[in-house]
C-alpha positions in Angstrom: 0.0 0.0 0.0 1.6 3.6 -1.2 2.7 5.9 1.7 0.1 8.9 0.4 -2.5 6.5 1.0 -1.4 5.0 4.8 -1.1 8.4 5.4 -5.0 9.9 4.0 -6.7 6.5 6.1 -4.3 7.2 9.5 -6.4 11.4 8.6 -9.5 10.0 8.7 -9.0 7.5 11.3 -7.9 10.0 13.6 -10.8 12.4 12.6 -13.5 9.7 13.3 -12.2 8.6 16.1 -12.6 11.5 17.9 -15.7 12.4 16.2 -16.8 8.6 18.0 -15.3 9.0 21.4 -17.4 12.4 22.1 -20.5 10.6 20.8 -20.1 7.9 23.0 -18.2 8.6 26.0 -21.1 10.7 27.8 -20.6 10.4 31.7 -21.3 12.6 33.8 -17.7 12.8 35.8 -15.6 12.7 32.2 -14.0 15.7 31.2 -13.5 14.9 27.5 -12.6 18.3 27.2 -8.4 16.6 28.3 -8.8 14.6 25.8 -6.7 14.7 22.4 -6.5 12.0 19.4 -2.8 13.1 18.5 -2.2 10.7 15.7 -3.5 7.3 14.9 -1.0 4.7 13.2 -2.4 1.7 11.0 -0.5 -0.8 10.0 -0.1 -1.5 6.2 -2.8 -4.6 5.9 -5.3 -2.6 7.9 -5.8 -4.9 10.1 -4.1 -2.8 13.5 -4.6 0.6 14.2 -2.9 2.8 17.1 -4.5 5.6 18.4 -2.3 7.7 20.5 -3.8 10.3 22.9 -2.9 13.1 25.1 -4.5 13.5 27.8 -4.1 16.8 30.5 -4.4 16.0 34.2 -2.4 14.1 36.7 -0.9 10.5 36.2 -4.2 9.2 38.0 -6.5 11.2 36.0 -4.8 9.9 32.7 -4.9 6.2 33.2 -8.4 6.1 34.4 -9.8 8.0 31.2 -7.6 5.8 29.1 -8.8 2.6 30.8 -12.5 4.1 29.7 -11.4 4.3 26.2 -10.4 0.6 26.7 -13.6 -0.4 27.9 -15.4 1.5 25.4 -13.7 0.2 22.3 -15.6 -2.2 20.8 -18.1 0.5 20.4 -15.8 3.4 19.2 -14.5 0.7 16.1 -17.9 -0.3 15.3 -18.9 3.7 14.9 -15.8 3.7 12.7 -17.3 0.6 11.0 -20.3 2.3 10.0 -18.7 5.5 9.1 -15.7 4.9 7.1 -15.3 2.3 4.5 -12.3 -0.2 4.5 -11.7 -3.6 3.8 -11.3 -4.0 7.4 -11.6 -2.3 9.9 -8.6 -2.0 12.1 -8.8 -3.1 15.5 -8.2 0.1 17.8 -4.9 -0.1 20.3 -5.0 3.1 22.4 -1.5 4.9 24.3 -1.0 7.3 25.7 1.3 10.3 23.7 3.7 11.8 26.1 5.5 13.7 22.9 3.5 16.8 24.0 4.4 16.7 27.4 8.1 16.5 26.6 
């Protein structure tokens, strides 16, 4: 698969996965508001996907929000499913990006 191409589907990726996360995530103690899809990273068969966020707020604050992403994943990839067409669609691996806070 070319580069330009890996490159457009990691774009969209990242734009529909945070287009998903504030559809879905709606508790009433999350401040979505930290949260930042910095890049998203798919390997060349499509079949992987890394989603790397930032989130602001203390160590604690960080992990609990990204172990809500975790549990809410399933959900997030099939909202990807129905709004961006692949062959497959990538199962969603999400870090944390400490690149900003460096």
């Amino acid at each position: 698969m070319s580069i330009d191409r890996l490159t457009r589907v990691n774009q969209l990726l990242r734009h529909e996965i945070a287009e998903s996360i504030f559809r879905i995530i709606n508790d009433p103690g999350v401040n979505l508001a930290a949260l930042t899809v910095t890049r998203v990273e798919v390997s060349s068969n499509l079949r992987n996907a890394r989603v790397y966020v930032s989130i602001l707020g203390d160590e604690h604050a960080q992990h609990e929000l990204l172990n809500l992403l975790k549990q809410h994943r399933k959900e997030i990839q099939s909202a990807v499913a129905r709004h961006v067409v692949l062959k497959y669609t990538p199962h969603l691996n999400f870090e944390l990006d400490h690149s900003i806070e460096e």
